[in-house]
C-alpha positions as a Markdown table, in Angstrom:
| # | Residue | x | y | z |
|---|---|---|---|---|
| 1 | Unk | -9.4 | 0.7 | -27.6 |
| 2 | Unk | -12.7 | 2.8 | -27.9 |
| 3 | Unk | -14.0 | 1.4 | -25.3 |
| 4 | Unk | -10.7 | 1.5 | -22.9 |
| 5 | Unk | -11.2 | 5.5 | -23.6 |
| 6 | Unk | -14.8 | 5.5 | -22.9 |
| 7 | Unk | -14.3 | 3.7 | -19.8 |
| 8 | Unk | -10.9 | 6.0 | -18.9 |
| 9 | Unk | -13.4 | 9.4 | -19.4 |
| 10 | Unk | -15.5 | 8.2 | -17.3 |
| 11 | Unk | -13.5 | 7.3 | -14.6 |
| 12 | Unk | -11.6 | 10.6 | -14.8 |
| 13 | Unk | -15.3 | 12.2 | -14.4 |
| 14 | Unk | -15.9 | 10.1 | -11.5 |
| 15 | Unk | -12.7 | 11.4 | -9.7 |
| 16 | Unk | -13.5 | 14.8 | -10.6 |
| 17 | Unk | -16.7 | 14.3 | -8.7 |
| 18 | Unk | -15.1 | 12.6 | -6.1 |
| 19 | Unk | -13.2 | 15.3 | -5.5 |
| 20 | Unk | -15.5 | 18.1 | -5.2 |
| 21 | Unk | -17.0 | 15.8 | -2.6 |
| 22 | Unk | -15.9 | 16.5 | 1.2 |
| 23 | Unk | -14.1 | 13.1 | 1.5 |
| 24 | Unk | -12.3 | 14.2 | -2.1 |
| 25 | Unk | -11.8 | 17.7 | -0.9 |
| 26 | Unk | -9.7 | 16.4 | 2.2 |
| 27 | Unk | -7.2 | 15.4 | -0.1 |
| 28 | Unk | -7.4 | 16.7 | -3.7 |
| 29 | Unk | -4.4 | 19.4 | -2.8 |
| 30 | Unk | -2.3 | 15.9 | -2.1 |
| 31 | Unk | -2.5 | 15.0 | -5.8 |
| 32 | Unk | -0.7 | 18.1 | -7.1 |
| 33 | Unk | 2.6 | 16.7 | -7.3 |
| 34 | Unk | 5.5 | 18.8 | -9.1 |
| 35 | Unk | 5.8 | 18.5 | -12.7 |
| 36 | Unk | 8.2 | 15.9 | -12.8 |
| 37 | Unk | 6.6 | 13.2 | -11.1 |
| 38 | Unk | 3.1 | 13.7 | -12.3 |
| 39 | Unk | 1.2 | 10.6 | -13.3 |
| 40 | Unk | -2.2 | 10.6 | -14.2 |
| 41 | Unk | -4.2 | 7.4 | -12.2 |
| 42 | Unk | -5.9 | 6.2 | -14.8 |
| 43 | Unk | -7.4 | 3.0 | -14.5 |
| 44 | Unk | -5.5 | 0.2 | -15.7 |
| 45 | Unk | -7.7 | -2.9 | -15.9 |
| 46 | Unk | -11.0 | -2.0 | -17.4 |
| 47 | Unk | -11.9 | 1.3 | -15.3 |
| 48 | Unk | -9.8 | -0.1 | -12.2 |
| 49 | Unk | -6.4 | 1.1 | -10.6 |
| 50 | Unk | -4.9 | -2.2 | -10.1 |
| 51 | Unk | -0.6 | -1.8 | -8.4 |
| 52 | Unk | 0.9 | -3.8 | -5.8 |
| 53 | Unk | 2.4 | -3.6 | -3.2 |
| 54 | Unk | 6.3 | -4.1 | -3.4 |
| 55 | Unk | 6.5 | -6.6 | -0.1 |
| 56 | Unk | 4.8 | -8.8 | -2.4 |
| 57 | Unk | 8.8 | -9.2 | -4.1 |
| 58 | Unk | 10.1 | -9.5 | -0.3 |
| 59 | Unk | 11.6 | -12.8 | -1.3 |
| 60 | Unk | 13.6 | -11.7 | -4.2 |
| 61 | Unk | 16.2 | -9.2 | -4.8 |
| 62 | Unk | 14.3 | -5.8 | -4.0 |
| 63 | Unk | 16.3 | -2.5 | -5.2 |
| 64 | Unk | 14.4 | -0.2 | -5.9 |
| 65 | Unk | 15.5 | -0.9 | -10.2 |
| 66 | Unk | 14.7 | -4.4 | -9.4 |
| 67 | Unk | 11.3 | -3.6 | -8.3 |
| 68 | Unk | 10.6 | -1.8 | -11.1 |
| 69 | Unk | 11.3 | -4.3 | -13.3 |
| 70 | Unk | 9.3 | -6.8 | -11.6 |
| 71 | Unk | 6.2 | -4.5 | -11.7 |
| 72 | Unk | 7.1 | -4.0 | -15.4 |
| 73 | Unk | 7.0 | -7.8 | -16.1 |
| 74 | Unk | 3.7 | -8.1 | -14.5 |
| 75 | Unk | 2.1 | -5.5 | -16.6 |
| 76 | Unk | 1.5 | -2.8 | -13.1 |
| 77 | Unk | 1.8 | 0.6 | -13.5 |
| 78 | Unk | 0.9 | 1.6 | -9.9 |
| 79 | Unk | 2.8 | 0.9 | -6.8 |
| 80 | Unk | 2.9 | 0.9 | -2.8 |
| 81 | Unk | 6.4 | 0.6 | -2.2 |
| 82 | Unk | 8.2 | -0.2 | 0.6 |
| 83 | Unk | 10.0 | 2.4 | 2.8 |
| 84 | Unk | 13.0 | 0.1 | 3.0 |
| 85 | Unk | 13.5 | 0.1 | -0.6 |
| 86 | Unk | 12.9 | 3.9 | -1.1 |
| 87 | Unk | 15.6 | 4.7 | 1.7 |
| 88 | Unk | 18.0 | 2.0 | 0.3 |
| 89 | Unk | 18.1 | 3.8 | -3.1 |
| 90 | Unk | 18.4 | 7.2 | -1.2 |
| 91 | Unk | 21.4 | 5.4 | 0.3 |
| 92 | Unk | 20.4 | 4.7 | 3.7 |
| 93 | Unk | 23.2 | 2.4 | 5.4 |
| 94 | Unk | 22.2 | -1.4 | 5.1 |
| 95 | Unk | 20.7 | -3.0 | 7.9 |
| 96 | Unk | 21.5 | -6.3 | 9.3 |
| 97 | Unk | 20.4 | -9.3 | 7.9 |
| 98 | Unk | 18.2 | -12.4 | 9.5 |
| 99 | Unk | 20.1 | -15.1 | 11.3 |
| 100 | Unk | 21.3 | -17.9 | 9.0 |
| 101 | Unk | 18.6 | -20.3 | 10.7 |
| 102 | Unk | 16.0 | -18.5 | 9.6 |
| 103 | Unk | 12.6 | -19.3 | 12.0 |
| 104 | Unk | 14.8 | -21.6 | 12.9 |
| 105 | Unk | 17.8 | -19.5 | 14.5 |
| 106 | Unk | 18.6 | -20.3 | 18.3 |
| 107 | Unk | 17.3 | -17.9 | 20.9 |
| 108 | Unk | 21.3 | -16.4 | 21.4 |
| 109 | Unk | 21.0 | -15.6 | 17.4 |
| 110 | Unk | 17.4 | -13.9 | 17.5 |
| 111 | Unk | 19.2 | -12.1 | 20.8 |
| 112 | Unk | 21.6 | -11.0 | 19.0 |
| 113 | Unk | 20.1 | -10.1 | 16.4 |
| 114 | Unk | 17.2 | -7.8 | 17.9 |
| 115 | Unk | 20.1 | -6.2 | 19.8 |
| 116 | Unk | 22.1 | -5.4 | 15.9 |
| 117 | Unk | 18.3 | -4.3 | 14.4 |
| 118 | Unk | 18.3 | -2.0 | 17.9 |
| 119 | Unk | 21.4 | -0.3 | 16.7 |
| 120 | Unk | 20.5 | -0.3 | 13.2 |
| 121 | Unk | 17.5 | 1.8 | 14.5 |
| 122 | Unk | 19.6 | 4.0 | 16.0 |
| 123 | Unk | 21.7 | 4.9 | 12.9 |
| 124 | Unk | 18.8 | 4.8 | 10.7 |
| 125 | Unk | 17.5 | 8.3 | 13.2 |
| 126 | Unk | 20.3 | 10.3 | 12.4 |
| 127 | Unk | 20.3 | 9.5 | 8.5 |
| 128 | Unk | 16.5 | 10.2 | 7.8 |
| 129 | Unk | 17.6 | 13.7 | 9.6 |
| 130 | Unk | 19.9 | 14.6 | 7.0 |
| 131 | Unk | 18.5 | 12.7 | 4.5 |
| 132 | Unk | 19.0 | 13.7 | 0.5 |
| 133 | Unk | 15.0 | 14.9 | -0.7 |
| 134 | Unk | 17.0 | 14.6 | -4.0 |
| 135 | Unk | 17.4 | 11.6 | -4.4 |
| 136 | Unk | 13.4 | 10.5 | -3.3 |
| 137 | Unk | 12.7 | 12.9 | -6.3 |
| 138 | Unk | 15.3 | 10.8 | -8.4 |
| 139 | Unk | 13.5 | 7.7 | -7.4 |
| 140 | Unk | 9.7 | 9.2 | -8.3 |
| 141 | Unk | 11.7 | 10.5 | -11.5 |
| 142 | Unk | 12.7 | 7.1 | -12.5 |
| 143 | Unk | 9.5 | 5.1 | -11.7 |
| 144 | Unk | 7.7 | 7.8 | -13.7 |
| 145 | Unk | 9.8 | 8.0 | -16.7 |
| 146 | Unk | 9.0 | 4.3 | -16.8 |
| 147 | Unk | 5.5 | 4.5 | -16.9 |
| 148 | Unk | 4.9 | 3.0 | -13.1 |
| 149 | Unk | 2.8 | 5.5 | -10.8 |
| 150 | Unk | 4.7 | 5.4 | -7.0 |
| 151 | Unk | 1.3 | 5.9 | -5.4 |
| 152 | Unk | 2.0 | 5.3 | -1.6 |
| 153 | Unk | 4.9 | 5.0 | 0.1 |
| 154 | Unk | 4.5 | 2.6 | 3.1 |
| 155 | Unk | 7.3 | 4.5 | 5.3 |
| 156 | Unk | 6.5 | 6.2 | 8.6 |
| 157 | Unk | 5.9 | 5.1 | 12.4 |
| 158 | Unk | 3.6 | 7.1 | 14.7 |
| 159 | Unk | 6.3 | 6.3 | 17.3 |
| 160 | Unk | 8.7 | 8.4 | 15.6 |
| 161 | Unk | 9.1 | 12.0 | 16.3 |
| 162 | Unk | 8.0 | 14.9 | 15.3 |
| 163 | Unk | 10.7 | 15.4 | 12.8 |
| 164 | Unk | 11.2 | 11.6 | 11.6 |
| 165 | Unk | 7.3 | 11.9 | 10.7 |
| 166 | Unk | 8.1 | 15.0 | 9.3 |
| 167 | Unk | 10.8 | 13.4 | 6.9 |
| 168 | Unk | 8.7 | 10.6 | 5.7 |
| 169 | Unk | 5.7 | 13.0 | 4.7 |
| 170 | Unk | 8.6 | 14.9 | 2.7 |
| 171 | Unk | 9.7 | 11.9 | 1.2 |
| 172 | Unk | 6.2 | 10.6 | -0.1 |
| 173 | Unk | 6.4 | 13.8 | -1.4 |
| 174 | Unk | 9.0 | 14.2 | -3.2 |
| 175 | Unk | 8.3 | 9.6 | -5.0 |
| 176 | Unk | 5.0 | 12.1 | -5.9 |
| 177 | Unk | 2.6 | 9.5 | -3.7 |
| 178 | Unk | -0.4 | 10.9 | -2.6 |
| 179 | Unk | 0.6 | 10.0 | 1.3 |
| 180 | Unk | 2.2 | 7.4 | 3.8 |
| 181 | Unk | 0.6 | 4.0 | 5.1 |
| 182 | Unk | 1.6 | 2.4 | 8.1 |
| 183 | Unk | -0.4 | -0.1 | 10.5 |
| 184 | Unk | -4.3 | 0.9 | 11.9 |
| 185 | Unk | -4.5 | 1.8 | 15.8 |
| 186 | Unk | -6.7 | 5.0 | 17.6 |
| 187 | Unk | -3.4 | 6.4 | 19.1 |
| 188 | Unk | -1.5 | 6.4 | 16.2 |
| 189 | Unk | -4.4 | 7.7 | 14.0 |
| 190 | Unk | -4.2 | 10.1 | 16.7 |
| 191 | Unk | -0.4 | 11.2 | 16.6 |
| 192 | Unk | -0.5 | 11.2 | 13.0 |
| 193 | Unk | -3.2 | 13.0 | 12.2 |
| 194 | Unk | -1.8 | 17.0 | 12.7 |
| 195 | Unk | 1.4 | 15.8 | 10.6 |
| 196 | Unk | -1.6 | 14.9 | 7.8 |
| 197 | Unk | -2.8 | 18.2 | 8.3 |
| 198 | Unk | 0.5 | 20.2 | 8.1 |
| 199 | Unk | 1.4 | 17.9 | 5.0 |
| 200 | Unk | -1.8 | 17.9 | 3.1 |
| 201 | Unk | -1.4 | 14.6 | 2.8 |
| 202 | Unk | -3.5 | 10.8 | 3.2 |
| 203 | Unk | -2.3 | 8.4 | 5.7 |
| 204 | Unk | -3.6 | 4.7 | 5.1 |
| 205 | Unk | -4.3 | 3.5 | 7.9 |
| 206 | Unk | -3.9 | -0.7 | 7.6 |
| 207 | Unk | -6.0 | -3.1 | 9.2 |
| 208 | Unk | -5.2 | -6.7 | 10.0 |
| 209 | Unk | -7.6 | -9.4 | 11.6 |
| 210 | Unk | -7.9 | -6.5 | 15.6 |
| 211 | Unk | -11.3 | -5.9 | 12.8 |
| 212 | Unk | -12.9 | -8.8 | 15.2 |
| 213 | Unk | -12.0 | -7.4 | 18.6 |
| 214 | Unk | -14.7 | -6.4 | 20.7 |
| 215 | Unk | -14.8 | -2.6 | 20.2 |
| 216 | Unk | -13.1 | -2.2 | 17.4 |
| 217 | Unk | -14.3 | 0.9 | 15.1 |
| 218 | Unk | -12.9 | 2.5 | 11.7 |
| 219 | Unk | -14.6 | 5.2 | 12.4 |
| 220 | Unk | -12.0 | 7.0 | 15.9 |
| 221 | Unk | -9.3 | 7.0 | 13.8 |
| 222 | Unk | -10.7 | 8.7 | 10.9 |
| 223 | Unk | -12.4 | 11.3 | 12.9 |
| 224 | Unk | -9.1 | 12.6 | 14.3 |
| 225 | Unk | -8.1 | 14.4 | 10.5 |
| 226 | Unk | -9.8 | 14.8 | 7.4 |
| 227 | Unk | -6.5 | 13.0 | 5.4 |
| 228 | Unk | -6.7 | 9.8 | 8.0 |
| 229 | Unk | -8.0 | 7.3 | 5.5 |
| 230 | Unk | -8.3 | 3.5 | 5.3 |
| 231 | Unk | -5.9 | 1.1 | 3.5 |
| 232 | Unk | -8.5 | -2.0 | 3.7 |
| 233 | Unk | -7.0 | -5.2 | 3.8 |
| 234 | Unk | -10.0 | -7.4 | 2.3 |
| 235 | Unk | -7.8 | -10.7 | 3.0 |
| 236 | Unk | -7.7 | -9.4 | 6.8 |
| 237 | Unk | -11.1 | -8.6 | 7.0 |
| 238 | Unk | -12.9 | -11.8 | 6.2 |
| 239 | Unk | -9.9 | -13.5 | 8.2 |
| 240 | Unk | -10.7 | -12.1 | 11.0 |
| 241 | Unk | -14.3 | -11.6 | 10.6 |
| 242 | Unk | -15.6 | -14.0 | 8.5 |
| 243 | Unk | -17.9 | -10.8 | 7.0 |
| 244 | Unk | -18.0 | -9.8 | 3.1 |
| 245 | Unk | -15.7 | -6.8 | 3.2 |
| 246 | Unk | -18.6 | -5.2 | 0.2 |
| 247 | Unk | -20.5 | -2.9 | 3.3 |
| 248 | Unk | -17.4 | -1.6 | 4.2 |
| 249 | Unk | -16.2 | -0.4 | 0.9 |
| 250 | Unk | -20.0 | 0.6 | 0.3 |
| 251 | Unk | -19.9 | 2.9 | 3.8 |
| 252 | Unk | -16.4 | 4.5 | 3.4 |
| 253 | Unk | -15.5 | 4.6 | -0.1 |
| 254 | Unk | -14.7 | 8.3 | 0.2 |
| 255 | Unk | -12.5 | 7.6 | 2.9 |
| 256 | Unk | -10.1 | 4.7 | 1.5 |
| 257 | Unk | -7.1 | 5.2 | 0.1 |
| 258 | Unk | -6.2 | 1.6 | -1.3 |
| 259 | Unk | -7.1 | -1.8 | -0.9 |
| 260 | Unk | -5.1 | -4.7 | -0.3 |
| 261 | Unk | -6.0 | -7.7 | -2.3 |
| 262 | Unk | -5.3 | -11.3 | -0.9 |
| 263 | Unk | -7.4 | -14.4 | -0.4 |
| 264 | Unk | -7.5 | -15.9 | 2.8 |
| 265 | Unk | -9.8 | -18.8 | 4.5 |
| 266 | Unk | -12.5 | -17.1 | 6.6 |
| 267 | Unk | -12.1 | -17.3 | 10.2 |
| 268 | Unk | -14.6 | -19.7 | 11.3 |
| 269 | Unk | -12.4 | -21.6 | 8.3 |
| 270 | Unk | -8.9 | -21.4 | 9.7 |
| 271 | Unk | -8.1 | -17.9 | 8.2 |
| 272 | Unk | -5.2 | -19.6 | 5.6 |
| 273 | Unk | -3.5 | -17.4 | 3.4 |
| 274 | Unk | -4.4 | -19.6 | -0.1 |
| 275 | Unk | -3.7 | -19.0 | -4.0 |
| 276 | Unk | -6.5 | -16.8 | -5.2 |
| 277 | Unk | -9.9 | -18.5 | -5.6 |
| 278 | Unk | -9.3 | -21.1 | -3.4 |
| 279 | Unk | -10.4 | -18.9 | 0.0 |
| 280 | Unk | -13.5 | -17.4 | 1.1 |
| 281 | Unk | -11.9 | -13.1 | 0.1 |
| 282 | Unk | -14.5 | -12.0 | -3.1 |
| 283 | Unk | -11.6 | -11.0 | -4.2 |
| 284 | Unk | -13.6 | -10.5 | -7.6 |
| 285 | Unk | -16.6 | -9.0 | -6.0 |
| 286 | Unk | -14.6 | -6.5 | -5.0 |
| 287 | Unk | -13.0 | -5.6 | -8.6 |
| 288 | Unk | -16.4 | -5.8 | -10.0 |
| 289 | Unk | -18.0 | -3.0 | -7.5 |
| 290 | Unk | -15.1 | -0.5 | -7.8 |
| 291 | Unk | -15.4 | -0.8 | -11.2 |
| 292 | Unk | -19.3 | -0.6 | -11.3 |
| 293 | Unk | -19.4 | 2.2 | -8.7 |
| 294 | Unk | -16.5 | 3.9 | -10.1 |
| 295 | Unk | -14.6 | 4.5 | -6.6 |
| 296 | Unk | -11.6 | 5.9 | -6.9 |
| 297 | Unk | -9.8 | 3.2 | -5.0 |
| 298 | Unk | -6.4 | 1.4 | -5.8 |
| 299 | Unk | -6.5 | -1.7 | -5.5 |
| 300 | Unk | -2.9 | -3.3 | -4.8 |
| 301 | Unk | -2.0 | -7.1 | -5.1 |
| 302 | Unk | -0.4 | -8.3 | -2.2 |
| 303 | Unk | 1.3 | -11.6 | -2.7 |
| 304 | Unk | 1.6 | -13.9 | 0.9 |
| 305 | Unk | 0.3 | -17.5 | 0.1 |
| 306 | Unk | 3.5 | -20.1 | 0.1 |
| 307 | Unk | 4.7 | -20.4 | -3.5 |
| 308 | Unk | 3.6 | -23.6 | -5.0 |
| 309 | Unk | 6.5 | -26.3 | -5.7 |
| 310 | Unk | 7.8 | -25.7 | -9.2 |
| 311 | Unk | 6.6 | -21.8 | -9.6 |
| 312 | Unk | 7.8 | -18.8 | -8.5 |
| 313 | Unk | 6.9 | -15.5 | -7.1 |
| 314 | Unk | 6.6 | -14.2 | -10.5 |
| 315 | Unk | 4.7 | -16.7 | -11.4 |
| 316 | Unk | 2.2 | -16.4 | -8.8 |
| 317 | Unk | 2.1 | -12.2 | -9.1 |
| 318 | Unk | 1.7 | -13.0 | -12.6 |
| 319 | Unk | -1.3 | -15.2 | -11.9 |
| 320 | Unk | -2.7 | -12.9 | -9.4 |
| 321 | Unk | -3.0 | -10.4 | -11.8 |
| 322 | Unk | -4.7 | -12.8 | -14.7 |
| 323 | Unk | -6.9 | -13.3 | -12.0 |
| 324 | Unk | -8.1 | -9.7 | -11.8 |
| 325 | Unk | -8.2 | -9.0 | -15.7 |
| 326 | Unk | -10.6 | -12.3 | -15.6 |
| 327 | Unk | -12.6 | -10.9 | -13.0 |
| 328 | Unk | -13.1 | -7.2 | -14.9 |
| 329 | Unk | -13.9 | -8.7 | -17.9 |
């Protein structure tokens, strides 16, 4: 217990640090939340902020309660949740389901179902504008009184307008998350960023395997805002790139957000999505430098390999998270 203190102060010193820093500056006024949703980040696995992200539970029932519980079960007190499970319990209309086939539905079904998501998209416009702030607050209320941080809420598009973006910034707010993630590009870096600036808020900017296009650069869509950050997927990174993902969490620690944690093949390997420890993601190297540097990084499990015949998704999470306490200790 001493020495989970010892290693709690310390962290708490590094943030401080951190934020006095230019990179910590940018975003320190996004972790004043109001009183009712505060939750300290201390780290939970030996010095580091280990959550997940709640599209790892896609396969099961995912209320918001339900959710909740399954983070519980795993031992997680930190959370990126899912937009679509934050507007569900704010009472956003439900949208339509997939076709019965599946992957396997016939062109006419996947027609007709694009054209149902198309007017579900439409309805879904006019309810984020009058929208219920209270019950986002109920939400960060719950999740808090139960000991589970909502630290990002992965809601937002930058094709939205101005006032949809708008809502989603207010609704991060009010879970108490430090900001919004949605998926890496220069023009919606771009669009985003003066929302980020208005807000006083991150945006974590998600990378898949575009890391290995010609061209490609993390540093155009942090320039355009100070609260533009990264949301590195590692899994995606050595997918795509077949590169230890270590130099870029060594260059732009200060500008990251949160992690995403997966192990996948390499690319010049296939790029599989495999159980932990049996890809080519130092998933563990990782772990071991946010904890020796002390970055204030969270680093969220996201669960995507095939469950194994005769486990479960529980099972796996549960596993995943094993393997992170074995690899911090």
């Amino acid at each position: 217990m001493k020495e989970h203190q010892n290693e709690c102060s310390a962290s708490v010193l590094s943030r401080r640090k951190f934020i006095g820093t230019t990179a910590g500056a940018a975003f320190a006024g996004a972790l004043v939340k109001p009183a009712h949703v505060v939750k300290s980040l201390a780290p939970d696995i030996r010095g580091v902020m280990v959550g997940a992200i709640s599209y790892s539970y896609r396969a099961l029932p995912s209320s918001a309660e339900e959710v909740l519980g399954y983070l519980k079960s795993a031992g997680l007190d930190t959370v990126e949740l899912m937009g679509n499970v934050a507007e569900s319990f704010a009472g956003a209309p439900e949208g339509p389901g997939w076709p019965s086939g599946g992957r396997n539905a016939s062109p006419e079904e996947l027609q007709a179902f694009r054209k149902k998501r198309a007017e579900y998209g439409e309805v879904m416009k006019g309810w984020r504008m009058q929208a219920d702030m209270g019950k986002f607050e109920m939400l960060g209320q719950m999740y808090h009184d139960a000991g589970v941080k909502i630290d990002i809420l992965k809601l937002g598009d930058p094709r939205w307008s101005n006032d949809a973006i708008d809502y989603a910034f207010n609704a991060a707010k009010a879970v108490g998350a430090r900001g919004i993630s949605f998926e890496i590009s220069d023009e919606g870096a771009e669009r985003i960023a003066p929302f980020a600036d208005k807000h006083q808020m991150l945006v974590g900017l998600h990378n898949h395997t575009q890391v290995a296009e010609a061209g490609f650069s993390f540093d155009k869509p942090l320039s355009y805002s100070k609260y533009n950050m990264l949301n590195l997927d590692i899994g995606h990174y050595i997918a795509g790139l077949s590169e230890s993902p270590i130099p870029i969490l060594n260059k732009y620690h200060g500008r990251i957000s949160h992690l995403h944690l997966k192990d996948r093949k390499s690319a010049i390997n296939g790029g599989k999505n495999v159980a932990w420890g049996d890809g080519d993601t130092p998933i563990g190297e990782v772990l071991r430098l946010l904890q020796r540097k002390q970055y204030p990084i969270t680093a969220m499990i996201e669960f995507e390999y095939e469950v194994p015949e005769g486990s479960t998704v529980l099972a796996e999470m549960g596993k995943c998270v094993a393997y992170c306490k074995g690899a911090l200790s």
